[in-house]
C-alpha positions as CSV (number, residue, x, y, z in Angstrom):
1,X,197.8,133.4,67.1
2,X,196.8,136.9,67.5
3,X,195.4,136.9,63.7
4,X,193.3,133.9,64.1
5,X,191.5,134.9,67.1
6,X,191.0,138.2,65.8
7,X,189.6,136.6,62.6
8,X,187.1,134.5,64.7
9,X,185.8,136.8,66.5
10,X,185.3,139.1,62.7
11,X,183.4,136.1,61.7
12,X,181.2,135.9,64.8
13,X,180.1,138.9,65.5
14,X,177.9,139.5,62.3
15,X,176.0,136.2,63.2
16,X,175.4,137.2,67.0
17,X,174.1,140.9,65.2
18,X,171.7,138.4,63.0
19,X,170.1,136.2,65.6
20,X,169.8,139.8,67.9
21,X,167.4,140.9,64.8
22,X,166.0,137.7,64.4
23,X,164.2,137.4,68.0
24,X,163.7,140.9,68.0
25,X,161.3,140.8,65.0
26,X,159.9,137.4,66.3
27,X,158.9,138.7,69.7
28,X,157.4,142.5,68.0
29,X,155.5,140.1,65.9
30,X,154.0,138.0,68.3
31,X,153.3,141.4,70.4
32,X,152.0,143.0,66.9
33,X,149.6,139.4,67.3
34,X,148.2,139.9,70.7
35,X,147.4,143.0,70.3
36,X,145.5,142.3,67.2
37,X,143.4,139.5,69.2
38,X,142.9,142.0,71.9
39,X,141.6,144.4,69.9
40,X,139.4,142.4,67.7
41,X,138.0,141.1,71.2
42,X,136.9,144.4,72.8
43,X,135.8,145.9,69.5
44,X,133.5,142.9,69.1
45,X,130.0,144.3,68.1
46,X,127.1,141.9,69.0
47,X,123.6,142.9,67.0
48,X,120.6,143.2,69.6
49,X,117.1,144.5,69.6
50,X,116.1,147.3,71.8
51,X,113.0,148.9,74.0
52,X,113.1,152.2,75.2
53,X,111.2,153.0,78.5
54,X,108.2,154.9,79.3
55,X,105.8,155.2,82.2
56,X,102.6,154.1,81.6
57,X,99.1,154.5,83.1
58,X,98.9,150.7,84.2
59,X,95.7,148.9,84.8
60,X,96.6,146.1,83.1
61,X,94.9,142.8,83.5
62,X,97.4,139.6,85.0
63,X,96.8,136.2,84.2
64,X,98.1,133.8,87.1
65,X,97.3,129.7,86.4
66,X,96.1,127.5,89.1
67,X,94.5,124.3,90.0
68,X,91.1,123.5,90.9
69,X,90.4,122.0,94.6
70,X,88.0,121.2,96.6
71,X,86.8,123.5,99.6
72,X,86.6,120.4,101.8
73,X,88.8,117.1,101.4
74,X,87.4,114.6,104.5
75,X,89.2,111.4,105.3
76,X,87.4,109.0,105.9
77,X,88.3,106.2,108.5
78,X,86.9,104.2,110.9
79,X,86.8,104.4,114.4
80,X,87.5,101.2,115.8
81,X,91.0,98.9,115.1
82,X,90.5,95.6,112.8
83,X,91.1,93.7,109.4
84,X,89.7,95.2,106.1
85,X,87.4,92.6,104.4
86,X,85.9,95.2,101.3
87,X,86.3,98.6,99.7
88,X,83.5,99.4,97.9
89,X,84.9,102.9,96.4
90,X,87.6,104.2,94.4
91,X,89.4,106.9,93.2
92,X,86.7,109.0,90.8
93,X,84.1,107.4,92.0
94,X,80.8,109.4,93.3
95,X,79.6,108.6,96.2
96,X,76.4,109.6,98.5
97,X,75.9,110.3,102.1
98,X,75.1,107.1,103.7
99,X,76.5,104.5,101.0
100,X,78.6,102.2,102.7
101,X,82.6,102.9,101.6
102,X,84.1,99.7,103.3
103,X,84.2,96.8,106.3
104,X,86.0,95.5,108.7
105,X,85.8,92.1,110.1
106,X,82.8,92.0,111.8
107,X,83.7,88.4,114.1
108,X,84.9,90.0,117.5
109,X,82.3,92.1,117.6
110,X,79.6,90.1,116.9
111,X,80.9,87.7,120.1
112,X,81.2,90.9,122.0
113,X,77.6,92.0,121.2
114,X,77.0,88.5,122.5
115,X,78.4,88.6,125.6
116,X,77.5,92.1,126.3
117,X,73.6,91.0,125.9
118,X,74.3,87.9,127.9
119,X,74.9,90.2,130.8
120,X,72.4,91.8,130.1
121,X,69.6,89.1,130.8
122,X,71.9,87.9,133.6
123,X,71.2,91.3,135.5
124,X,67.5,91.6,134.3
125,X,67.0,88.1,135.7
126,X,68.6,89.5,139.0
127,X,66.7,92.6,139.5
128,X,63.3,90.9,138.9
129,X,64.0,88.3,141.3
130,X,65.5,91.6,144.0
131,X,61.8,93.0,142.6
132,X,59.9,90.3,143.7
133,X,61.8,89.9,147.1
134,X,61.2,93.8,147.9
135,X,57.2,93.6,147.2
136,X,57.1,90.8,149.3
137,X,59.0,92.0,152.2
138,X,57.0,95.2,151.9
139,X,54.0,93.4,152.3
140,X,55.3,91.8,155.7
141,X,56.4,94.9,157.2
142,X,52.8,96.0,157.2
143,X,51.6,93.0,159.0
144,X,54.9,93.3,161.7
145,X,56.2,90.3,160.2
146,X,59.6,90.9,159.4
147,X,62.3,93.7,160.7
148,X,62.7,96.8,159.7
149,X,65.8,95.9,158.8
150,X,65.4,92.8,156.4
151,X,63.0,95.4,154.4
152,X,65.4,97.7,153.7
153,X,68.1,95.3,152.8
154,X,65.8,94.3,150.2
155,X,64.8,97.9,148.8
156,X,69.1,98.6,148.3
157,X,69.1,94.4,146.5
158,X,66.5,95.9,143.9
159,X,68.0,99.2,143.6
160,X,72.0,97.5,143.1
161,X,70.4,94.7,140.6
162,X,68.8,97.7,138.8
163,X,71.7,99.3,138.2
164,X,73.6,96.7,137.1
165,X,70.7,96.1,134.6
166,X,71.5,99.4,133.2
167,X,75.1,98.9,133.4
168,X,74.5,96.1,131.2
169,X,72.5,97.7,128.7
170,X,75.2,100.5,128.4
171,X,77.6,98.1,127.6
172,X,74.9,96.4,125.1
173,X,74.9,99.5,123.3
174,X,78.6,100.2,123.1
175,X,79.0,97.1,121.5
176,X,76.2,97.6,119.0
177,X,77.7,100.7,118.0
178,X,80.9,98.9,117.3
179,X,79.6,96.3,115.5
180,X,77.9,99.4,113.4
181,X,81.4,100.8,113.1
182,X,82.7,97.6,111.0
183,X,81.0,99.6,108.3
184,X,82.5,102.5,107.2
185,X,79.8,105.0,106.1
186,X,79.9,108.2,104.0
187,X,78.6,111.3,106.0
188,X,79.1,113.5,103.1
189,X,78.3,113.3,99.1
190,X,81.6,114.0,96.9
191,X,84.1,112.2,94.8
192,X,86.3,110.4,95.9
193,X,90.2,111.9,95.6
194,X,92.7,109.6,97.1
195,X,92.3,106.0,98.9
196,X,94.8,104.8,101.8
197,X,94.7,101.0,103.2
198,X,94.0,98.0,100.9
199,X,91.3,94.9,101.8
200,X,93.0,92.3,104.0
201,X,95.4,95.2,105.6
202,X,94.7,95.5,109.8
203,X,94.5,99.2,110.2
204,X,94.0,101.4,113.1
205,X,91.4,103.4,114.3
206,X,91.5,107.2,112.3
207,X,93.5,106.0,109.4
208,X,92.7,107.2,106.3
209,X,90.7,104.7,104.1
210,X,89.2,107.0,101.5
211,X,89.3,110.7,100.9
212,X,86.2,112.6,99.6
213,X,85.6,116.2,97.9
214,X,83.1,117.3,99.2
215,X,81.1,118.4,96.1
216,X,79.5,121.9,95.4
217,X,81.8,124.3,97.1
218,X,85.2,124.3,94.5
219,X,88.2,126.6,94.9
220,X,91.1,127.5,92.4
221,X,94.1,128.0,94.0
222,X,96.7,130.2,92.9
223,X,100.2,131.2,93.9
224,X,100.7,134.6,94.2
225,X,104.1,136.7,94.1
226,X,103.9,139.0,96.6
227,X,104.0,141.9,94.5
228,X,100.7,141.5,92.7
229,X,99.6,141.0,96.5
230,X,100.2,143.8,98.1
231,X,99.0,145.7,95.0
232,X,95.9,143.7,94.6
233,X,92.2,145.3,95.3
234,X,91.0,144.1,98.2
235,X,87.7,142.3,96.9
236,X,89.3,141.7,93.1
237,X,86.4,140.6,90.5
238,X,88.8,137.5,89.3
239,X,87.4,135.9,86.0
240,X,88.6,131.9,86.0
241,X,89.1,130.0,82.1
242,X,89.5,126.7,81.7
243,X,93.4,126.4,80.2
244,X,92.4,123.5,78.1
245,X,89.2,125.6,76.6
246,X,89.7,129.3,77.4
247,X,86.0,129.5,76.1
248,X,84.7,128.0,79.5
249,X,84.6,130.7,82.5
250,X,83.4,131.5,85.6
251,X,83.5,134.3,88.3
252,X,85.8,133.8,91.7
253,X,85.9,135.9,94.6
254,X,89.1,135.7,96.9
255,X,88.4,133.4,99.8
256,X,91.4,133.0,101.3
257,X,94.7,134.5,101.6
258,X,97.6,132.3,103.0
259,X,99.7,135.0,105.7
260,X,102.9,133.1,105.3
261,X,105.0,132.5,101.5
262,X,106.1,129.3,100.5
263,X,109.9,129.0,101.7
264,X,110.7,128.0,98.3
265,X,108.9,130.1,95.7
266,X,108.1,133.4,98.2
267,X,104.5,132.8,96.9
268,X,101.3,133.2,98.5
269,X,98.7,130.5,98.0
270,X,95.4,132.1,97.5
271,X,92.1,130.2,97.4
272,X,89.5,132.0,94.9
273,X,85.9,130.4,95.5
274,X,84.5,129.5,92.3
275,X,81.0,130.5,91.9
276,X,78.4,127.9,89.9
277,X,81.2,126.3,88.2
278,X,80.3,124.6,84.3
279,X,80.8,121.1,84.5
280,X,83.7,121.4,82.5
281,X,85.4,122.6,85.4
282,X,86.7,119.2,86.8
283,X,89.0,119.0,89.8
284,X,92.3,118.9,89.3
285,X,91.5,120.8,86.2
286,X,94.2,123.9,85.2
287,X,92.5,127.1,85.3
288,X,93.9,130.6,84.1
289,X,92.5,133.6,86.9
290,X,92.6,137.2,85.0
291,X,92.4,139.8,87.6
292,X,92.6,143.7,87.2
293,X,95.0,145.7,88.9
294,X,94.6,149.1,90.3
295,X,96.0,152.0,87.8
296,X,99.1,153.5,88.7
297,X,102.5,154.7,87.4
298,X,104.3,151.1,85.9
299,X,106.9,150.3,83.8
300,X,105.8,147.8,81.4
301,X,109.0,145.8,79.2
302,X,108.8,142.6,77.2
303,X,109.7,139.5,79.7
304,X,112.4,138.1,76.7
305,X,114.7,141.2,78.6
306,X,114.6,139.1,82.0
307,X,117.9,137.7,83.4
308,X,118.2,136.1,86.3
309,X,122.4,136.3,87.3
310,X,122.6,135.0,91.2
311,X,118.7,133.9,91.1
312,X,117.5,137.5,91.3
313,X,115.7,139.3,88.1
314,X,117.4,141.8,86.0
315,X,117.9,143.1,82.6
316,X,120.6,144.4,80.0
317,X,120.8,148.2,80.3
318,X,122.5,150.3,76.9
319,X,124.8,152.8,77.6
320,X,124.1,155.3,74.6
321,X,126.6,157.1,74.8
322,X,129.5,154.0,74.6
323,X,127.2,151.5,72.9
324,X,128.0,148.9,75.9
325,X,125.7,147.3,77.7
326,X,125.7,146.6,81.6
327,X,123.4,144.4,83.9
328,X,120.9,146.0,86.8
329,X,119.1,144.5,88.8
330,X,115.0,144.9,89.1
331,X,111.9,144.7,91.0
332,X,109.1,143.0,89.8
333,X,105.3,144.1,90.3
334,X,102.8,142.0,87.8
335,X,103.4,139.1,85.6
336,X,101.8,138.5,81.8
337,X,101.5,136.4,79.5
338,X,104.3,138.0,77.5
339,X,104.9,140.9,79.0
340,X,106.0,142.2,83.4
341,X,105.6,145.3,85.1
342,X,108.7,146.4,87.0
343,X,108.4,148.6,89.8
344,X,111.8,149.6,90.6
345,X,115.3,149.6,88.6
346,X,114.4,151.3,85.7
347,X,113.5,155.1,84.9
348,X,112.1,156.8,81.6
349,X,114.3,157.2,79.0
350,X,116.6,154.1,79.6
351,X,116.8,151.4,77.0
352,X,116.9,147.9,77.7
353,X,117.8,145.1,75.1
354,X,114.9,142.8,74.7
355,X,116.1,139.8,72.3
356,X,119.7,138.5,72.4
357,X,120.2,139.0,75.7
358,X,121.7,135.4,76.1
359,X,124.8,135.9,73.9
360,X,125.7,140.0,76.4
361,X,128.8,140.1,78.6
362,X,129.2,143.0,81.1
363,X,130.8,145.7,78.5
364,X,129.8,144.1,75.4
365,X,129.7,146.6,72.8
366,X,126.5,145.9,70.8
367,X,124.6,147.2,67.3
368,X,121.4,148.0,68.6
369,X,117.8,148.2,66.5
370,X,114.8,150.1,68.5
371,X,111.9,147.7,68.8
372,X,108.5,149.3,68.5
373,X,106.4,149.7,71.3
């Protein structure tokens, strides 16, 4: 019995050694595997193209686009309550001052005038025959033939009937004007921009019916980052191109500055006057301003290198030394066409990747080539 147990456990031992070596070599391969993945991870080398940083002498010109507006945009409505019958104008069209824009139903009104100079004659009829009474008892008081008293209750009958006679015309002439209000009449020359109600709708007094631009005084309206604002001349010479034809220009001057940024963009709208404008310069039209800034100390870097990780701008600095890349964040002064000015965040001598900035992690090793400047 002794034997055969002692045999067994001969046999067995061998295989338990086997399977020991067996799992060991499995597990230091699988160990040997991540750390192959690891390291092929970390030492992953993304090719990018660099610019290295200099201060320049800026004075560069920035190119903001806007839209074309009117100085003055007048609704025009009419002043009395009733039922639209005709609009004569609509949106584009030019229109004069005096040319009639639309009516109203001109049926009460009429009756009102009616009535009003019914009255009218009524008290005219009165006050002549309060007249006629007063010269007559006038008259009689000279020859002692009536009182004192009837005489003077005759002078205050003329002078009541006479001003209900002018009562009367008052409210002759209040219902002429309304009747003259049915017609809704330009009181400016312009185009017109936007209409409100339709013919056959009842609308209220002071509702929009029409809106007209009023023509000759045009502004372009920009929105400005607050940056370029504060750095911004204070009477800039701002040359204005038509996007669509950048051959087309005109001068502006700076007209009016909003004091309070959109909630939104943290813009500033700012209204350039656009002196003599070519008649290419339509409203509505999409202008490009170019304005000057002041020369100072900037930092001027492609705007391919901008990031924007939480919403807020920022670009892809190279650590030279590790060949890793890390992100920081920036302040921005001027916008271009291709290119910003950044006014804090960077200093000479760093270098910031400017194309393939989109494929960078926070460590990234990278295989940098020096763009030229």
């Amino acid at each position: 019995m002794f034997a055969n147990h002692a045999a067994g456990r001969v046999v067995s031992l061998p295989l338990a050694v086997t399977l020991c070596a067996l799992c060991v070599s499995a597990a230091g391969g699988l160990l040997a595997g991540c750390r192959k993945g690891e390291e092929a991870q970390v030492t992953e080398v993304r090719p990018v193209r660099v610019v290295r940083i200099e201060k320049q002498e800026a004075g560069a010109t920035i190119a903001l686009t806007g839209r074309l507006q009117a100085q003055a945009e007048i609704n025009q409505s009419f002043r009395i309550d009733g039922r639209m019958t005709s609009r004569n104008v609509d949106v584009g069209d030019r229109v004069r001052a005096g040319q009639v824009l639309a009516r109203l139903d001109r049926m009460n009104e009429e009756s009102s005038l009616q009535s009003a100079r019914a009255q009218l004659a009524a008290a005219q009829a009165q006050a002549l025959e309060a007249r006629t009474m007063f010269t007559r008892m006038r008259d009689l008081l000279a020859e002692h033939a009536v009182s004192r008293a009837s005489f003077e209750q005759s002078e205050a009958m003329a002078k009541i009937t006479q001003s209900q006679v002018d009562s009367a015309q008052s409210l002759v002439s209040i219902a002429q004007n309304r009747l003259s209000y049915t017609d809704l009449v330009s009181d400016v020359a312009g185009v017109v921009t936007a209409r409100g109600a339709e013919p056959g709708e009842v609308v209220p007094a002071g509702r929009m019916i029409v809106q007209i631009a009023r023509e000759g005084a045009v502004d372009a309206v920009f929105d400005v980052p607050a940056a370029i604002k504060d750095v911004a001349p204070a009477n800039p010479d701002i040359v204005i191109a038509l996007a669509s034809n950048p051959e087309v220009t005109a001068v502006g001057k700076v007209r009016e500055v909003s004091p309070r940024a959109d909630p939104v963009t943290g813009t500033f709208a700012v209204r350039v006057q656009v002196l003599d404008p070519p008649a290419a310069m339509r409203l509505g039209s999409t202008v490009i301003g170019h304005m000057k800034l002041p020369r100072a100390a900037a930092i001027d870097i492609p705007s391919s290198a901008l990031i924007q990780p939480g919403g807020k701008p920022a670009v892809w600095v190279v650590d030279t030394k590790t060949g890793t890349v890390s992100v920081r964040e920036v302040e921005l002064q001027a916008y271009g066409e291709d290119r910003v000015q950044v006014s804090q965040g960077l200093n000479t001598g760093d270098v910031v990747v400017t194309a393939g900035v989109q494929a960078l992690r926070p460590g990234q090793k990278i295989n940098w080539t020096e763009a030229p400047r």
